[in-house]
NUKE-90691 format. One record per residue: residue in one letter; x, y, z of N, C-alpha, C in turn. Coordinates in steps of 0.2 Angstrom, whole numbers, plus 5000, padded with zeros to 4 digits. Atoms other than C-alpha are relative to their C-alpha. Example, Ala and Ser with C-alpha at 12.3 -4.5 7.8 and 13.67 -1.06 7.14 Angstrom:
2
A500449945000506249785039500450065000S499649944999506849955036499650055003
//
This chain:
330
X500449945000500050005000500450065000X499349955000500950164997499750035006X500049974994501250255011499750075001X500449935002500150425018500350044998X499449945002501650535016499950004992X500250025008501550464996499550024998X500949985001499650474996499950095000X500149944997499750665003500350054996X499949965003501050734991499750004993X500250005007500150664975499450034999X500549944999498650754981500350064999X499749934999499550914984500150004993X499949995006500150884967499550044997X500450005001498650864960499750094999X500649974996497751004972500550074996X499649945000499351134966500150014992X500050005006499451084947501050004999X499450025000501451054949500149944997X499950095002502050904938500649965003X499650044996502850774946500749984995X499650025003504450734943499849904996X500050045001504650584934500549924999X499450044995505850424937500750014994X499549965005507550484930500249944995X499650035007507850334915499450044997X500449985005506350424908500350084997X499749935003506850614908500650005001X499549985000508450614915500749974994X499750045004509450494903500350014998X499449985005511150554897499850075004X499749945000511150694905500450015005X499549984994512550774917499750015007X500350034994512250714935500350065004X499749954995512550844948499549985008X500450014994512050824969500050075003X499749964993511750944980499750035007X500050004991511750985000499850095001X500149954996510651125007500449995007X499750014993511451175022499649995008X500550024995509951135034499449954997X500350055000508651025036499250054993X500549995004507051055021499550055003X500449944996506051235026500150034993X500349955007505451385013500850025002X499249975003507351445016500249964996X499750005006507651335002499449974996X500550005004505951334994500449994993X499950005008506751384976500149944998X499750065003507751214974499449985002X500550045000506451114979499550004993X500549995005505151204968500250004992X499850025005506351194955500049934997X499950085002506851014955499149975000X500950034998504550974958499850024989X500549965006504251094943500449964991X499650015006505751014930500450034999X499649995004506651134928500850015001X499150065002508551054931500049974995X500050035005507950934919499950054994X500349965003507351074907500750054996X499349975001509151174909500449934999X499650075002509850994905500549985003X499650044996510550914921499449975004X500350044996509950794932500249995006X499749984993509950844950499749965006X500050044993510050744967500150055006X499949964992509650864982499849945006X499850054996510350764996499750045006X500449964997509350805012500650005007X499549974995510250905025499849995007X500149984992510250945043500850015003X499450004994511550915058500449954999X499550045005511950775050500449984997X499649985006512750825037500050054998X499849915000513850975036500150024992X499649975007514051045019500850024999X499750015000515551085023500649954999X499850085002516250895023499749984993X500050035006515350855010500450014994X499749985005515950964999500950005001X499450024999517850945005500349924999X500150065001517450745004500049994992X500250035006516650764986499349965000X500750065000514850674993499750064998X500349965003514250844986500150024995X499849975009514450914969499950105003X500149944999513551094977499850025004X500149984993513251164993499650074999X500049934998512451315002500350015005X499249994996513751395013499750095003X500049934997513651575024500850024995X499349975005515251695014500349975006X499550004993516151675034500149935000X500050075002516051495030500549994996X499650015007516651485013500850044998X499449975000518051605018500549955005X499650064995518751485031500049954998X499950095004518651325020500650024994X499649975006519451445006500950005004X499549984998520951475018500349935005X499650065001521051315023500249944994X499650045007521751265005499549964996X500450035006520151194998499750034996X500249965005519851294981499349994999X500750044998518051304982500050104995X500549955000516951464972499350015000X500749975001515351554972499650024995X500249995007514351554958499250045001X500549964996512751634967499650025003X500149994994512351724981499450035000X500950015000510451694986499950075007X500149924994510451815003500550035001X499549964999511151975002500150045005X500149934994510552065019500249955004X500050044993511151975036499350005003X500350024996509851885042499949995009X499950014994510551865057500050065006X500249914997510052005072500249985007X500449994991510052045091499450014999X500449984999508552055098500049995009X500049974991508052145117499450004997X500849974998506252165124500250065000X499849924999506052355122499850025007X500250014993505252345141500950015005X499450024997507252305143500550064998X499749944998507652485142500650004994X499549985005509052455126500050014997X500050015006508952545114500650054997X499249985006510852605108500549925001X499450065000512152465107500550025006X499849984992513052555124499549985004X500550024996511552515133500149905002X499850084998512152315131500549985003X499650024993513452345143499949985004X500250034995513452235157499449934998X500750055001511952115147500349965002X499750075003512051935145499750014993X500250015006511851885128500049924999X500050095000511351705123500350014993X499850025010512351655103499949905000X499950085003512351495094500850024999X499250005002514251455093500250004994X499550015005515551435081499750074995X500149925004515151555064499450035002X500649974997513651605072500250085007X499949934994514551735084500450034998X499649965004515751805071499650075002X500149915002514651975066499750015009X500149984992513851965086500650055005X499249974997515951985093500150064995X499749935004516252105078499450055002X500549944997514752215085500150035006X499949964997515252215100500650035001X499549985001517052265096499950074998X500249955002516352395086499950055005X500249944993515652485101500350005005X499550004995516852435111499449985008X500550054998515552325122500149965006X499750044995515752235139499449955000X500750024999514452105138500149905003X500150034996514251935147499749924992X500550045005513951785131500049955002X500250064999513151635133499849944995X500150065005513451485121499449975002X500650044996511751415119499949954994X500349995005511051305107499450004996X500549985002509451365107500050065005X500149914996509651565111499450045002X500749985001507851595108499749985007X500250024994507451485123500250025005X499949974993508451555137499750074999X500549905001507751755129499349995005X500850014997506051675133499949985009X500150034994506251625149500650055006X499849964995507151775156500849995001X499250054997509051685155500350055000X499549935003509751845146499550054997X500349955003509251995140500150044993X499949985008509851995122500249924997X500050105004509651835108500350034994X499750025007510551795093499349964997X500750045005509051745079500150014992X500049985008508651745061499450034998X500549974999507451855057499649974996X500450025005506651735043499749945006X500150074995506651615058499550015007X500350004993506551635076500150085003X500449965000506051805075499349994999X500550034999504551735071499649955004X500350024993504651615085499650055004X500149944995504651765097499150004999X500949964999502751825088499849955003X500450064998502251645090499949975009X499850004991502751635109499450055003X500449964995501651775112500150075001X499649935000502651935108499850054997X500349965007502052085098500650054997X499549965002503152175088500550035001X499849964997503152305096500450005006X499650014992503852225112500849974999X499550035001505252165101500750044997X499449945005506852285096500849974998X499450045002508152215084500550044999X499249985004509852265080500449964995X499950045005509952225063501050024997X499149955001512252215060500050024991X500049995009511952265039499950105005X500049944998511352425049500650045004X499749974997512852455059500849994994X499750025006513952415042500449925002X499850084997514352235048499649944996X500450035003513252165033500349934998X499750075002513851965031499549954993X500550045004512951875015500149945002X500050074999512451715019499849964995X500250035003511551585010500250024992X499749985008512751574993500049944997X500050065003512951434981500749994997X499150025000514751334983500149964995X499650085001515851184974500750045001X499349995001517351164971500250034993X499949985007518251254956500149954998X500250055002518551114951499449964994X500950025004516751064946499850054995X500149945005516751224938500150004993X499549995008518151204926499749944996X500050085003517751004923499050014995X500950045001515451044921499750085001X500149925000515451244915499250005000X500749975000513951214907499549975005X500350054994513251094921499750065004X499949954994513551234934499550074998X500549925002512651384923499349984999X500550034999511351264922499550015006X500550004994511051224939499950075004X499949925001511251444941499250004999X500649985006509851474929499449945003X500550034997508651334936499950035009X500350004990508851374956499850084997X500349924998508551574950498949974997X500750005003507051514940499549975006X500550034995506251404954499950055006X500249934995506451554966499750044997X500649965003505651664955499449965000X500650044998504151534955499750015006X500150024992504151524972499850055003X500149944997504051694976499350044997X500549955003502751754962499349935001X500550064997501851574969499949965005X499749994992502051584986499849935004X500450064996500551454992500449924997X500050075004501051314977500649995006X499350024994502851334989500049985004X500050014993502451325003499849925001X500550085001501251154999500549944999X499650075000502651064993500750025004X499450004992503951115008499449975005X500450034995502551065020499949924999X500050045005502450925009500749935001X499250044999504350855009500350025009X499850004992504450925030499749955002X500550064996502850795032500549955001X499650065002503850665022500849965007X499350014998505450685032500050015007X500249984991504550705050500350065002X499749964997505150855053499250065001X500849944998503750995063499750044992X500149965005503051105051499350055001X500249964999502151255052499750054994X500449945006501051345037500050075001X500149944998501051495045500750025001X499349984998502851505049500650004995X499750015006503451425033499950054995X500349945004502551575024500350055002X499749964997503351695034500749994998X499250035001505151615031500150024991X500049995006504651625011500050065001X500049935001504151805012500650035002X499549994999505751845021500649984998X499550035005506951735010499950064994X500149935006506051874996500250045000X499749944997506752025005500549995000X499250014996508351955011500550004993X499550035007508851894991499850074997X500149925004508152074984500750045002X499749944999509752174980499950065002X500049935000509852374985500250004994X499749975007509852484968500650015000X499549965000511652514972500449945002X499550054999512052314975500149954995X500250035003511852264960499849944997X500750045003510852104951499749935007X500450024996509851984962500749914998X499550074999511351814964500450024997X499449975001512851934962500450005008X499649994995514051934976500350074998X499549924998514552114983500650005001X499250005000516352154981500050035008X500049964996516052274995500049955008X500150064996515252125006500549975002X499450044999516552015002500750035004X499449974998518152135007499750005008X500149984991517152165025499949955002X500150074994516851985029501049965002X499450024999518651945026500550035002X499649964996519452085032499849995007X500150024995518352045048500249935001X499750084997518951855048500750005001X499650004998520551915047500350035006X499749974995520752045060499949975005X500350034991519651905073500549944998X499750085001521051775067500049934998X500350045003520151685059500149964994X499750025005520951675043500550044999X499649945001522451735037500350024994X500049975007522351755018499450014998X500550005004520951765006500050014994X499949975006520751754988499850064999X500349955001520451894978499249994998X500450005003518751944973499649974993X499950025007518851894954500149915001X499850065002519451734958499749985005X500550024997518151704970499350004999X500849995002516551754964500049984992X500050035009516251664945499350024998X501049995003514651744939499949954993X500250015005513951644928499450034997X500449975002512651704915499449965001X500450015000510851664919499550044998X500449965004509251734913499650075008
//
């Protein structure tokens, strides 16, 4: 008997008008195979591939794509240094510390280009300049997760009390500290879901204090680049098209992420997952003055590296040129 998860997406299918993929000796057959690893577990932060690979169009740009299911897992990082992935999504402070560990690795499209990642204080909690966080605690997720937090408080020159957590959001709610480290497409949206409004919530976005880090980019290795050019502009031109989809089709997305969260047991939330897509829209929209929508900032780039080397982090970095490979898509 097929299973209800099976039963549930071919309804959806059905209910959404999306065509189903079909078994790869039918469409895919000769064409160039490529894998690749989101960096987390299946959510509208990567609606686009999904809606892509649902809708055909990898097969369409003439490859035949295997998105391999992420989580905790499975780091991107390893993969791609392994080779069990062909493409990754990667934060730049990531992909600058893999590059500087001697693994040649480029960027061929960089999906979010505001820092999602924020402070947030109750405004009850009386801070509202970045001096005012002297003396706090602060809860962070470790490792590259407290890169732009430490460079913020540097900036201001900062005395403040941090608390490896790894769930930040949880000791905020419960009084632990008075300032959290969140995503604003994420667990800023916890916060409302908890019970918070808005208004009772005050973020300190770092793009604001010029601490803007782009995260969510699309990696290989050069490598893969030079060996599978047209592969690689391929699967470019397909993930932008399925986020365009996604975005101008917001509900069909969401359907089929609720769809592949059912499948893979993971919680799922319509309400939140819509939320996450709407803010994935915003975060990938350039500024008129940062040029095209999966271009990496030259600007971006110089300030993440310049900050990974002053925190010792790294202690070279390629150039710009020889780190960002635009390809042409439409």
């Amino acid at each position: 008997m097929m299973p209800w998860y099976r039963m549930l997406l071919f309804f959806l299918i059905l209910a959404t008008g999306i065509a189903p993929c079909r078994p790869a000796s039918a469409e895919t057959q000769g064409l160039p195979h490529l894998t690749f690893l989101p960096q987390w577990s299946p959510q509208a932060q990567f609606a686009g591939f999904y809606l892509a690979r649902q809708n055909g169009c990898y097969r369409r740009h003439g490859i035949d794509l295997t998105i391999l299911p992420g989580g905790p897992h499975r780091l991107p990082v390893e993969a791609l240094k392994t080779g069990s992935a062909d493409i990754v999504t990667l934060w730049l402070s990531t992909a600058l510390q893999l590059a500087d560990q001697g693994v040649a690795i480029v960027n061929v499209g960089q999906l979010i280009q505001h820092s999602a990642l924020c402070l947030a204080v109750r405004t009850r909690a009386g801070i509202i300049r970045p001096a005012d966080m002297n003396g706090k605690k602060v809860a962070l997720w470790p490792a590259d997760f407290q890169i732009q937090p430490r460079a913020f408080f540097d900036k201001y020159q900062l005395d403040v009390r941090v608390v490896t957590a790894a769930n930040p959001v949880h000791l905020f709610l419960h009084g632990g500290v008075q300032i959290t480290s969140l995503m604003w497409y994420n667990e800023y949206h916890t916060l409302i879901n908890a019970g918070l409004d808005s208004n009772e919530i005050r973020l300190f976005r770092f793009e604001d204090a010029d601490l803007n880090f782009p995260e969510d980019g699309i990696y290989l290795q050069k490598t893969t680049l030079e060996n599978h050019p047209e592969a690689v502009r391929a699967f470019v031109a397909a993930t932008m098209e399925g986020w365009r989809d996604a975005f101008a089709h917001p509900e069909t997305a969401i359907d089929l992420i609720l769809s592949i969260m059912q499948a893979a047991h993971i919680p799922a939330n319509r309400v939140h997952q819509r939320w996450m897509l709407d803010r994935m829209r915003d975060l990938m929209q350039p500024s008129p003055d940062r040029g095209a929508m999966g271009e990496l900032n030259a600007d971006d780039f110089r300030r993440v590296a310049d900050i990974l080397r002053l925190g010792g982090l790294i202690r070279t970095s390629p150039s710009y040129t020889a780190f960002f490979k635009k390809v042409d898509f439409p």
